[in-house]
mmCIF file as gemmi writes it, N, C-alpha and C atoms, coordinates in Angstrom:
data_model
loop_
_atom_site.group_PDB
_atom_site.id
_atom_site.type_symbol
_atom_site.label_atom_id
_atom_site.label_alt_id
_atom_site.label_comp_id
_atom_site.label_asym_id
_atom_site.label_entity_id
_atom_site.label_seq_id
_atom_site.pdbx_PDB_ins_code
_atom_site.Cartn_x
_atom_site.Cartn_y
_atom_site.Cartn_z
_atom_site.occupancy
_atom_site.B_iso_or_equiv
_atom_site.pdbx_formal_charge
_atom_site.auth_seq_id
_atom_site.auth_asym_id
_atom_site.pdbx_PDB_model_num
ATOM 1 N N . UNK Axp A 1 ? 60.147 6.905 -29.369 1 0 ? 1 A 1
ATOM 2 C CA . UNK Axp A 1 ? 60.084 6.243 -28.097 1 0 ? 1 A 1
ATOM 3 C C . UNK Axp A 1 ? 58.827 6.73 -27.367 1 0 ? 1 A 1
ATOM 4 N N . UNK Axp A 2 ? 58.046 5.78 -26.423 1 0 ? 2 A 1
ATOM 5 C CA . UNK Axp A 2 ? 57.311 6.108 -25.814 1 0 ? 2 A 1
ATOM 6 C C . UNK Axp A 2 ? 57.169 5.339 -24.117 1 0 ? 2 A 1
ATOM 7 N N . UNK Axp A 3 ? 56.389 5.982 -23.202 1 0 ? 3 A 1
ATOM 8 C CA . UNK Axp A 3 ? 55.882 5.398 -22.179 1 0 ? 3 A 1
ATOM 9 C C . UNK Axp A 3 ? 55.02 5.907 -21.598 1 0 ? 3 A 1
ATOM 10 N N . UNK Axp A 4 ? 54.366 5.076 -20.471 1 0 ? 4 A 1
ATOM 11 C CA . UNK Axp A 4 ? 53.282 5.327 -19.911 1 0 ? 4 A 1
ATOM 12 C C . UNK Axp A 4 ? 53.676 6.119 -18.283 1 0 ? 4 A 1
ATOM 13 N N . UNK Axp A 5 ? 53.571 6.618 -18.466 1 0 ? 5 A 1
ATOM 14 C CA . UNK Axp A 5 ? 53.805 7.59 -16.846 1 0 ? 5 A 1
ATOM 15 C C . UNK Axp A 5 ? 52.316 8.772 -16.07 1 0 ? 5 A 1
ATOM 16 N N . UNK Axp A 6 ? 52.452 7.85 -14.778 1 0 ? 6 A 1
ATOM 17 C CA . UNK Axp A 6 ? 51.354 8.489 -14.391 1 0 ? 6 A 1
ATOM 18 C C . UNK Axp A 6 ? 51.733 9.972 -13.85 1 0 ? 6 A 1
ATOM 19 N N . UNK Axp A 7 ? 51.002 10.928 -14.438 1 0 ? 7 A 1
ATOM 20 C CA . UNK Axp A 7 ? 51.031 12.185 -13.834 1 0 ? 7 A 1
ATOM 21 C C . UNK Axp A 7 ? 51.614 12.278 -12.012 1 0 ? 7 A 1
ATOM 22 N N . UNK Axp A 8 ? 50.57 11.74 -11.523 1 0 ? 8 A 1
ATOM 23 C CA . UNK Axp A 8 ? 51.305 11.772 -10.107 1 0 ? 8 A 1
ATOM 24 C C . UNK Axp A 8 ? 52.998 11.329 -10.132 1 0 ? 8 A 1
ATOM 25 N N . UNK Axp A 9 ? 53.088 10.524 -10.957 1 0 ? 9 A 1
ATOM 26 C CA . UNK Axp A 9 ? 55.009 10.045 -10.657 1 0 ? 9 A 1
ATOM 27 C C . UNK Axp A 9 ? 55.7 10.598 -11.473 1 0 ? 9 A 1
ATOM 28 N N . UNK Axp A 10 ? 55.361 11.526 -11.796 1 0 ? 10 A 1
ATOM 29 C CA . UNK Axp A 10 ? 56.478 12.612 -12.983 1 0 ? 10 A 1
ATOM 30 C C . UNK Axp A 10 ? 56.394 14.135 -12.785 1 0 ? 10 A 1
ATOM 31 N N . UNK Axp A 11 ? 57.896 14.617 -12.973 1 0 ? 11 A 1
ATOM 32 C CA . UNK Axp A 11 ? 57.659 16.201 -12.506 1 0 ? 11 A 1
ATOM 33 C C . UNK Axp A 11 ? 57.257 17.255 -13.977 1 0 ? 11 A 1
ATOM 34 N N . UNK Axp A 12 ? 57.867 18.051 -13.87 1 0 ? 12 A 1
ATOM 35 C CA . UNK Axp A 12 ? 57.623 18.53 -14.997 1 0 ? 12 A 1
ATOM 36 C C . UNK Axp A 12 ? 58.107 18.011 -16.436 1 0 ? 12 A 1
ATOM 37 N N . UNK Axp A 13 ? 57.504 18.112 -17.669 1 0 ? 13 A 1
ATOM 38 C CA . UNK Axp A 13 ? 58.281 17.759 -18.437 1 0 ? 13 A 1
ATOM 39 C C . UNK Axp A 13 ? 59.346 18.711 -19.401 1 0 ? 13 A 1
ATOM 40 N N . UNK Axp A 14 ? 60.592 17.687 -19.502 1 0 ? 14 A 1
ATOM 41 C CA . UNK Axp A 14 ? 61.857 18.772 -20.371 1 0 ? 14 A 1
ATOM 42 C C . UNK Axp A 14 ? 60.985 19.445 -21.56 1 0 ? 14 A 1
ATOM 43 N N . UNK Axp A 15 ? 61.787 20.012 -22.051 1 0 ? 15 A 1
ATOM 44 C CA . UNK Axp A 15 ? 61.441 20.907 -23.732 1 0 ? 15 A 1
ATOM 45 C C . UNK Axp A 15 ? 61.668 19.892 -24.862 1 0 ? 15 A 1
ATOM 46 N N . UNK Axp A 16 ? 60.561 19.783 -25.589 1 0 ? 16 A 1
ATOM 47 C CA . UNK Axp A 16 ? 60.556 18.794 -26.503 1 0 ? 16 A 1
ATOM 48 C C . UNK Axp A 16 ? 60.088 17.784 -26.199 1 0 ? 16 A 1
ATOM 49 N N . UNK Axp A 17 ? 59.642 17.483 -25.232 1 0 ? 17 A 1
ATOM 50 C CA . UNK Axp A 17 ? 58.749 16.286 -24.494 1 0 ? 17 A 1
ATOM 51 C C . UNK Axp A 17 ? 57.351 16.606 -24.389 1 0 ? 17 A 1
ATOM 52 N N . UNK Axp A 18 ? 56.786 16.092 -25.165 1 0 ? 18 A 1
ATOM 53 C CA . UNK Axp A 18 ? 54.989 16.069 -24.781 1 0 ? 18 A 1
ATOM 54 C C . UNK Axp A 18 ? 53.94 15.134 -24.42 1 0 ? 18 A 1
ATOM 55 N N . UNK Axp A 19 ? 52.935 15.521 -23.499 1 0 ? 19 A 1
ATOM 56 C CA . UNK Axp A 19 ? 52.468 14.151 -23.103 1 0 ? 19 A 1
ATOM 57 C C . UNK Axp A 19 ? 50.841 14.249 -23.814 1 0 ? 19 A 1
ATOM 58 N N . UNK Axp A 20 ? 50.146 13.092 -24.171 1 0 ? 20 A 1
ATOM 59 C CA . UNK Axp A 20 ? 49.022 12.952 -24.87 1 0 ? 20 A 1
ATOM 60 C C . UNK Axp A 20 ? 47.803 11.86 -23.966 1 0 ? 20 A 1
ATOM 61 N N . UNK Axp A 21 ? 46.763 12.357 -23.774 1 0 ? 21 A 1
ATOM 62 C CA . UNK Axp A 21 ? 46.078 11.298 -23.147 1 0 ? 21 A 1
ATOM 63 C C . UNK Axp A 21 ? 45.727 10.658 -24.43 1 0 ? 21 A 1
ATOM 64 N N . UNK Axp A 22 ? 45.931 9.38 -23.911 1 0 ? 22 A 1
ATOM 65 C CA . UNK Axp A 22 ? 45.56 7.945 -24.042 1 0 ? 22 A 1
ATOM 66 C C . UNK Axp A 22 ? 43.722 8.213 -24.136 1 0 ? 22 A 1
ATOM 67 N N . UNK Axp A 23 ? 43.485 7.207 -25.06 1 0 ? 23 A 1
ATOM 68 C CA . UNK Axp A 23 ? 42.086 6.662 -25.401 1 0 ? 23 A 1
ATOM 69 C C . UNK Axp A 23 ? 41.756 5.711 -25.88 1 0 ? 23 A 1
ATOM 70 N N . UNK Axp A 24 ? 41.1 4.694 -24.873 1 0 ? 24 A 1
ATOM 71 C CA . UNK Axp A 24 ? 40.269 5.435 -23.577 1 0 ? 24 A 1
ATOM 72 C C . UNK Axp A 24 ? 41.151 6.057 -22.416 1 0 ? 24 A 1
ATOM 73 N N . UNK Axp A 25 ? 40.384 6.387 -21.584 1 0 ? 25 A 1
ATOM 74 C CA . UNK Axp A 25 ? 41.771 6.742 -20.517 1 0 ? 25 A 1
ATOM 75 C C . UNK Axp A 25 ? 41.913 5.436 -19.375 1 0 ? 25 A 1
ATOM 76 N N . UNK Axp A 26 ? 43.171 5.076 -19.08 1 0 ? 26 A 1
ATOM 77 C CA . UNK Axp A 26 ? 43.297 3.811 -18.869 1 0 ? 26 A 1
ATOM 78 C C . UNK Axp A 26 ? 43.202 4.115 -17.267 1 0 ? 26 A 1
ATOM 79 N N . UNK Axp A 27 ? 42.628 3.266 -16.547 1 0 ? 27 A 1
ATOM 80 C CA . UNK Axp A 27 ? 42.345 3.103 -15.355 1 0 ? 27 A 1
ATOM 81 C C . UNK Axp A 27 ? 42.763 1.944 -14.066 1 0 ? 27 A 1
ATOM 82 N N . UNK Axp A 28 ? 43.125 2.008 -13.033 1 0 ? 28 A 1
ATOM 83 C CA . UNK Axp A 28 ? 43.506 0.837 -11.841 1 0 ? 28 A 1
ATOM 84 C C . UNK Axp A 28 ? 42.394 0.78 -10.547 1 0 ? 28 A 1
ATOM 85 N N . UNK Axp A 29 ? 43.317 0 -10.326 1 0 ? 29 A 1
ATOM 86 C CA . UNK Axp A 29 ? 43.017 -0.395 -8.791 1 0 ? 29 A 1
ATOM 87 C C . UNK Axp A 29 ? 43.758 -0.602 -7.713 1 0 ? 29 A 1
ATOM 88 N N . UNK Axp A 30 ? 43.154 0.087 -6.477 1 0 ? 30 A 1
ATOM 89 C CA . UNK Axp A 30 ? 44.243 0.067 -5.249 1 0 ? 30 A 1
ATOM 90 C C . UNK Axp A 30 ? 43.538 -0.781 -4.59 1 0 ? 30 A 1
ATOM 91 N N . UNK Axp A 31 ? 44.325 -1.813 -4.012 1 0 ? 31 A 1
ATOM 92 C CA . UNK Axp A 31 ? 43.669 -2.841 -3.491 1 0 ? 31 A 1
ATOM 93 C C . UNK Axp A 31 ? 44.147 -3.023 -1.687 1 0 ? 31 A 1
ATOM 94 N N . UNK Axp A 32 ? 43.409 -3.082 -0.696 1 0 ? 32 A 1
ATOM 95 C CA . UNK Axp A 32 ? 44.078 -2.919 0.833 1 0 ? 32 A 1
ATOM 96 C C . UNK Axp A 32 ? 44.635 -4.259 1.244 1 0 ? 32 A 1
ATOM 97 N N . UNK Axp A 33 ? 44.973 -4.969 1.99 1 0 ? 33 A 1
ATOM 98 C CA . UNK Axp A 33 ? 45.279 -6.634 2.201 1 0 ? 33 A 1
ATOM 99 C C . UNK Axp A 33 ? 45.714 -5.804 3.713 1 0 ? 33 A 1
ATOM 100 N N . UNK Axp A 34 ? 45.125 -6.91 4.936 1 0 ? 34 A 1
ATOM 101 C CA . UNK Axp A 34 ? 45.639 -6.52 6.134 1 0 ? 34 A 1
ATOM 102 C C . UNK Axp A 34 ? 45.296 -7.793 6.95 1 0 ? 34 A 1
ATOM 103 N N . UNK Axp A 35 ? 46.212 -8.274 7.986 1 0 ? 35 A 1
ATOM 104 C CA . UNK Axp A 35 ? 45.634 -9.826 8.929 1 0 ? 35 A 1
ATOM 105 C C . UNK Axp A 35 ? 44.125 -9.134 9.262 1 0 ? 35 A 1
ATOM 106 N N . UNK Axp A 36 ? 43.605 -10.619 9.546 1 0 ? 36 A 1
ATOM 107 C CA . UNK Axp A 36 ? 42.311 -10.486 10.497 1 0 ? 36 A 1
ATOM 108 C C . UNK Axp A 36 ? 42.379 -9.892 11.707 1 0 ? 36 A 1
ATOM 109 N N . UNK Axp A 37 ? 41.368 -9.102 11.892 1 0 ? 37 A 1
ATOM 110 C CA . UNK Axp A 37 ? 41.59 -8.378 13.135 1 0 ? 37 A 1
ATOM 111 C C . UNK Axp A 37 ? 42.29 -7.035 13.315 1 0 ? 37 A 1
ATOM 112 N N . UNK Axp A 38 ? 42.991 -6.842 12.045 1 0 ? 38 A 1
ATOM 113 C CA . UNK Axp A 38 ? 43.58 -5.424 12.364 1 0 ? 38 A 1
ATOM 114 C C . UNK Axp A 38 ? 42.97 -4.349 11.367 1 0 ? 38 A 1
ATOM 115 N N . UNK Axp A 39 ? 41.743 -4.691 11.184 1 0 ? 39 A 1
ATOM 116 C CA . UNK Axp A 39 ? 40.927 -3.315 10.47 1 0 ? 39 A 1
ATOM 117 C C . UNK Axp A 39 ? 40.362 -2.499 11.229 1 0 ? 39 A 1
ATOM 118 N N . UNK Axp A 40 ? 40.921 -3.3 13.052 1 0 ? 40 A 1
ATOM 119 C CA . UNK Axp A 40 ? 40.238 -1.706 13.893 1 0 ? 40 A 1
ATOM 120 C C . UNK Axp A 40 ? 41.69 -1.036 14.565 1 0 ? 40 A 1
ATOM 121 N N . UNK Axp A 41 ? 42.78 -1.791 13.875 1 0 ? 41 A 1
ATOM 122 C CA . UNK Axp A 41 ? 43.617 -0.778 14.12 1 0 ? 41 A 1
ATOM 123 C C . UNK Axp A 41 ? 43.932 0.462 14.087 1 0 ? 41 A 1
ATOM 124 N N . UNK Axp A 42 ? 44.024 2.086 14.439 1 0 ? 42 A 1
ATOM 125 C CA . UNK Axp A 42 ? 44.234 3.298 14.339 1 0 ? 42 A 1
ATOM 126 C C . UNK Axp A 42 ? 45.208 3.51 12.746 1 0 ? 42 A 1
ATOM 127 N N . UNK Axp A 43 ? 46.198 3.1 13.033 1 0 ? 43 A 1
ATOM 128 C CA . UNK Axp A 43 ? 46.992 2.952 11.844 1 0 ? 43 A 1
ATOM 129 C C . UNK Axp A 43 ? 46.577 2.644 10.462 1 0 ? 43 A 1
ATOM 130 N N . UNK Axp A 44 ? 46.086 1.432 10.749 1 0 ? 44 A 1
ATOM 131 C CA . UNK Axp A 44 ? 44.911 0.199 9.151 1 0 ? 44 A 1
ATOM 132 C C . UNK Axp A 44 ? 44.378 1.1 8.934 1 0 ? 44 A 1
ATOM 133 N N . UNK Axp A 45 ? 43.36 2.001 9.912 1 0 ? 45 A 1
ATOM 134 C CA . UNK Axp A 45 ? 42.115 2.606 9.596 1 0 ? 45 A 1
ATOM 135 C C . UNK Axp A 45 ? 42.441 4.039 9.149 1 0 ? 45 A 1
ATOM 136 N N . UNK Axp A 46 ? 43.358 4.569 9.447 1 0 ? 46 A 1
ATOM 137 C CA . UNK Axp A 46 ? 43.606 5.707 8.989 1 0 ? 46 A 1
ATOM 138 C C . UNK Axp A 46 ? 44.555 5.542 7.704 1 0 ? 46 A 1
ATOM 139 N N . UNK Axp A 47 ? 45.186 4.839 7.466 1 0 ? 47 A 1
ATOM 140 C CA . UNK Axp A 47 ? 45.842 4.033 6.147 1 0 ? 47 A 1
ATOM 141 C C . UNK Axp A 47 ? 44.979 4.445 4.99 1 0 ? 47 A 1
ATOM 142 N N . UNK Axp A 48 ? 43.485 3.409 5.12 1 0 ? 48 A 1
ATOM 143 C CA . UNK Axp A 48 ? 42.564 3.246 4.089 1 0 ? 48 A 1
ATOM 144 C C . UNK Axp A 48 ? 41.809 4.922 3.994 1 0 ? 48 A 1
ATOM 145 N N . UNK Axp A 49 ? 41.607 5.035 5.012 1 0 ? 49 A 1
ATOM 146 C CA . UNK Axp A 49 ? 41.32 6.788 5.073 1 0 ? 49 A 1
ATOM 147 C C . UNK Axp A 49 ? 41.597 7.702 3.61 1 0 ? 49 A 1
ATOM 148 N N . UNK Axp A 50 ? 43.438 7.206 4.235 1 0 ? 50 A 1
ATOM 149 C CA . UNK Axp A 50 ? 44.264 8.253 2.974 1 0 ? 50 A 1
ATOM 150 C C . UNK Axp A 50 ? 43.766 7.887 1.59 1 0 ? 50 A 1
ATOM 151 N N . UNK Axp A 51 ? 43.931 6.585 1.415 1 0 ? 51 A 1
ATOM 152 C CA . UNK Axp A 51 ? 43.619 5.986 0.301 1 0 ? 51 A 1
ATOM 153 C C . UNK Axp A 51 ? 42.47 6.096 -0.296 1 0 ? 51 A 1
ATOM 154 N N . UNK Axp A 52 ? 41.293 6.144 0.372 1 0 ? 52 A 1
ATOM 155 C CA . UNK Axp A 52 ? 40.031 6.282 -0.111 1 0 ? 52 A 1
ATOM 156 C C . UNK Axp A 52 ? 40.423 8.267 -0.754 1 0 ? 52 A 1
ATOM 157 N N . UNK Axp A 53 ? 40.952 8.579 0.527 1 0 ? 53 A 1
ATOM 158 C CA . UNK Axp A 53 ? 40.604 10.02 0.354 1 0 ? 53 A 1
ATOM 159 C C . UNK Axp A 53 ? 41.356 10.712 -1.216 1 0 ? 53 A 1
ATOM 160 N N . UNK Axp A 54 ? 42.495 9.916 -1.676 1 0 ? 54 A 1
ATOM 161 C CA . UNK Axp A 54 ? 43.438 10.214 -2.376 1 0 ? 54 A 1
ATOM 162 C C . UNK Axp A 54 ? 42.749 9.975 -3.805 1 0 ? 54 A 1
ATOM 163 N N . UNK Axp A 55 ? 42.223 8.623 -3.827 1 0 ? 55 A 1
ATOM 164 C CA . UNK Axp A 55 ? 41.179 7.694 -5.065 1 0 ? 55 A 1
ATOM 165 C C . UNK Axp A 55 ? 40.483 8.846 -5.336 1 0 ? 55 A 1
ATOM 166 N N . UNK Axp A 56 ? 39.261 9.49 -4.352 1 0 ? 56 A 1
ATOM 167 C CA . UNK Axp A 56 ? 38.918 10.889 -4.657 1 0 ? 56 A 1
ATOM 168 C C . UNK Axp A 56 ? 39.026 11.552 -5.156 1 0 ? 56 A 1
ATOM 169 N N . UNK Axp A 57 ? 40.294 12.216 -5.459 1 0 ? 57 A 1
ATOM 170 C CA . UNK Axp A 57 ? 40.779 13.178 -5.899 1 0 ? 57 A 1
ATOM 171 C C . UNK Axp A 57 ? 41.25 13.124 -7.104 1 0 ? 57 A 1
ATOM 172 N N . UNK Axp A 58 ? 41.559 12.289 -7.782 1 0 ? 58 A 1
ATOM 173 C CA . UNK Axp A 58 ? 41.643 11.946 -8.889 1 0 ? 58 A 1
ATOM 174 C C . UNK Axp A 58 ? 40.736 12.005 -9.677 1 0 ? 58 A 1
């Protein structure tokens, strides 16, 4: 049996469970969607903040 689980959404793994990177290493996209007009919202803008800041870190 197998699956794809991203590191961020899994805790440790049991005994006898091993994980293998994939090749190539497979990659996404976070995509924002917000009405017109609310990209000078405090909230929107600090939203994309996290998100940019998080993409980063990876």
């Amino acid at each position: 049996m197998a699956a794809l689980v991203p590191r961020l959404g899994r805790g440790p793994l049991p005994a006898g469970v091993h994980a293998l990177a994939t090749r190539p290493v497979l990659r996404h996209k976070a995509l924002v969607a917000h009405r017109s007009g609310e990209a000078v919202r405090p909230v929107v803008v600090a939203g994309v903040a996290a998100l940019r800041e998080a993409v980063g870190e990876l």
